[in-house]
ZAMARGU-4260 file (C-alpha; in steps of 0.2 Angstrom, whole numbers, plus 5000, padded with zeros to 4 digits):
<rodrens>
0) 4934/4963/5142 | 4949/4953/5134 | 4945/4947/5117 | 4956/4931/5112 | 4955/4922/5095
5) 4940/4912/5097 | 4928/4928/5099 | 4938/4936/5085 | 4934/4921/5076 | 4915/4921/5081
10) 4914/4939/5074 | 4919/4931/5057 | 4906/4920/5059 | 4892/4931/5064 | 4898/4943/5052
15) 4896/4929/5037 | 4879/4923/5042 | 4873/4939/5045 | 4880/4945/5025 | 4872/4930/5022
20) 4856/4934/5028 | 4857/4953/5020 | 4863/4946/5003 | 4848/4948/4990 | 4846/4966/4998
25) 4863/4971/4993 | 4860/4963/4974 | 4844/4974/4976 | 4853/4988/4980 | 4868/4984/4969
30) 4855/4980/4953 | 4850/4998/4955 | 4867/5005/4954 | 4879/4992/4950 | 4880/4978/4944
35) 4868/4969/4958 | 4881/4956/4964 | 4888/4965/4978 | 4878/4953/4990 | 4884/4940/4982
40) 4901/4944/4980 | 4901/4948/5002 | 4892/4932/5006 | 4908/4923/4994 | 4920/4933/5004
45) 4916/4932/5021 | 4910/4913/5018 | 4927/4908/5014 | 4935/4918/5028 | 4924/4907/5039
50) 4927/4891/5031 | 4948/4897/5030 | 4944/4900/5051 | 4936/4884/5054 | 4953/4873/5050
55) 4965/4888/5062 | 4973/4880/5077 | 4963/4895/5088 | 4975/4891/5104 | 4990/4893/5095
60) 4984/4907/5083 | 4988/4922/5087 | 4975/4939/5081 | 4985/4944/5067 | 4988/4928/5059
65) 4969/4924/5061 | 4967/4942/5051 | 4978/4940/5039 | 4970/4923/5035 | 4954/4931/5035
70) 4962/4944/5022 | 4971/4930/5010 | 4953/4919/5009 | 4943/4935/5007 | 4954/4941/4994
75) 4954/4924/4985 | 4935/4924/4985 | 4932/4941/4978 | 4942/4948/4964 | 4929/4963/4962
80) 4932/4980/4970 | 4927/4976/4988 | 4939/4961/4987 | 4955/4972/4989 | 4946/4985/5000
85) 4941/4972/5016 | 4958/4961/5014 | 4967/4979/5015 | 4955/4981/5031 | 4960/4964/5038
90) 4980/4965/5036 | 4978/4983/5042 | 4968/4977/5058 | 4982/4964/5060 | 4995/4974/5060
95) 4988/4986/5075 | 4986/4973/5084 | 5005/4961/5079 | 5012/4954/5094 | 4994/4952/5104
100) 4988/4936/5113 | 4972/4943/5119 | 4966/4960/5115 | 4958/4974/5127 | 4944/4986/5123
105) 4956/5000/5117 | 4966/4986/5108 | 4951/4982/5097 | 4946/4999/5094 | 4961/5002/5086
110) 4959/4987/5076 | 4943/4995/5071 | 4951/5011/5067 | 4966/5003/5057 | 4951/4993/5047
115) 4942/5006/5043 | 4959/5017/5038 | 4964/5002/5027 | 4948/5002/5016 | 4949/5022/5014
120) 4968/5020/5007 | 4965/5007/4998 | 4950/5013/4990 | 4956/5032/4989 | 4939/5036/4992
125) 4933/5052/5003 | 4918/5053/5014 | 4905/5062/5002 | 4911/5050/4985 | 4895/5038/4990
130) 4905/5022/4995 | 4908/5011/5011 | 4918/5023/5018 | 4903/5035/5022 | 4898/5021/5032
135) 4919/5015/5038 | 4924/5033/5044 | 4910/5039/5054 | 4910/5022/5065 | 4929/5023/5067
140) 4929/5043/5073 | 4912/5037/5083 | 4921/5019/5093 | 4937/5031/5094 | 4930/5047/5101
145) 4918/5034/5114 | 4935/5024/5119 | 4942/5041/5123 | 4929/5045/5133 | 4931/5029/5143
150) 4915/5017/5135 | 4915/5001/5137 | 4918/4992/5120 | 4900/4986/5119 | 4896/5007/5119
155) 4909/5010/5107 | 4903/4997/5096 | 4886/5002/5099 | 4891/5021/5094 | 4901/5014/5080
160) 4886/5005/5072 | 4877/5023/5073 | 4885/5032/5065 | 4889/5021/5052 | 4868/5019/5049
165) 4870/5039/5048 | 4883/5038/5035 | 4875/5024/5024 | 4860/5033/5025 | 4868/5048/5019
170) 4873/5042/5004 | 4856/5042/4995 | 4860/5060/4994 | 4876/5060/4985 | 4880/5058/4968
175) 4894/5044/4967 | 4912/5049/4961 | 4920/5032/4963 | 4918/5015/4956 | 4905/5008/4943
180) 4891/5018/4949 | 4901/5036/4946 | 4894/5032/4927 | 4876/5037/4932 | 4881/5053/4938
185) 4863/5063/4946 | 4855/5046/4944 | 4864/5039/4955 | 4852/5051/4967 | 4840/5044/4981
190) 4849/5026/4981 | 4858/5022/4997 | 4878/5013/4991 | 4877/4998/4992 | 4897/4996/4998
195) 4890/5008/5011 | 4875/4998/5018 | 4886/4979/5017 | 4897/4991/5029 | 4883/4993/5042
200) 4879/4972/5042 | 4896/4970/5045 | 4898/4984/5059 | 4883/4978/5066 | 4886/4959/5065
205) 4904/4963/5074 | 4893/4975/5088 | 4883/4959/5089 | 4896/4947/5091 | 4907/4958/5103
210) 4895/4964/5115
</rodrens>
C-alpha cells in the first residue's frame, strides 16, 4: 500500500472526529485525575490540525511538511502538557519520513515508531509512570515486531491498536509518577490515564483511516 499526502491527511481527519466523538469521556476521565480538560484540550488540538490541513496544497505537499504543519497548529492550540508531547510526535514522524513523496507500509511504520519515540523523549516518561506512553510504546514495539514479521500495514496497525488497549488498560493499576496526577499518589489507583486512553482513539482512528 503506498500512502501519499491525502490519506495522511484523512488520518488527521478521522483522528479529529473521532477525539471529537471520545471527548467528554476523557474530561470524565481527566475530572477524576486531573484536571478533566484533557478532552477538550485533544478535540482543540487535532481540530486545528485539520483546519491547518484543509488550506495545504496536498499535490505539492510533501509528508513531512503536512507533519510539521500538523505539529505547529497542534502546538498552537494546546499549551497544556499534551501540547508539546504530540507536536514532538509529529516533527519526529516527519523527520523519518524527510525526502518522501509517497510512503510504503515500512515507511509508515517507522513513522509510527519515530511518533511514539518523540512523545516518550519529550515527555521523559517510562512505561509503568501511568501516561500515554503505556499506551505509545507497546503499539510502536507491536506495528514494528508485526512489520518485521512481514504484515501488512492494516495487521500492523491492527496489532498496534492492541496493544495499545493493553497498555491503557494497564494503567488503572499504576500509581502515576508523572504530571498533575502524580499529586494523588495511591489514589490515583483503579483509574485508567487519561493521556493513555486519548492515545488509543488516536491509534485506533489512524488503524481506521489506513486500513
Amino acid at each position: 500500500m503506498t500512502i501519499n499526502t491525502a490519506d495522511l491527511k484523512r488520518m488527521f481527519d478521522t483522528i479529529a472526529v473521532a477525539i471529537e466523538a471520545d471527548k467528554n469521556r476523557l474530561c470524565q476521565l481527566d475530572g477524576v485525575i486531573g484536571d478533566a480538560d484533557h478532552g477538550i484540550a485533544m478535540a482543540l488540538g487535532f481540530n486545528a490540525v485539520r483546519d491547518a490541513l484543509a488550506s495545504l496544497d496536498l499535490a505539492a505537499t510533501e509528508p513531512t511538511a503536512l507533519l510539521n504543519t500538523a505539529a505547529k497548529s497542534f502546538l498552537n492550540a494546546v499549551g497544556a502538557s499534551s501540547g508539546p508531547l504530540y507536536a514532538t510526535a509529529f516533527m519526529r514522524g516527519g523527520a523519518a519520513v524527510k525526502g518522501k513523496a509517497t510512503l510504503a507500509d515500512a515507511d509508515f511504520t517507522a513513522l509510527f515508531q519515530a511518533m511514539s519515540q518523540g512523545i516518550k523523549d519529550r515527555g521523559k516518561a517510562e512505561p509503568g509512570e501511568k501516561t500515554m506512553v503505556d499506551a505509545w510504546q507497546p503499539a510502536a514495539e507491536a506495528a514494528a515486531a508485526a512489520s518485521v514479521a512481514s504484515k501488512t500495514l492494516a495487521q500492523c496497525l491492527e496489532a498496534a491498536h492492541a496493544a495499545a488497549e493493553r497498555g491503557a488498560e494497564a494503567t488503572r493499576d499504576m500509581i502515576a509518577a508523572k504530571g498533575r496526577s502524580s499529586r494523588l499518589g495511591e489514589r490515583s489507583l483503579g483509574h485508567v490515564d487519561p493521556g493513555a486512553a486519548s492515545a488509543v482513539t488516536v491509534i485506533g482512528a489512524i488503524r481506521k483511516s489506513l486500513s
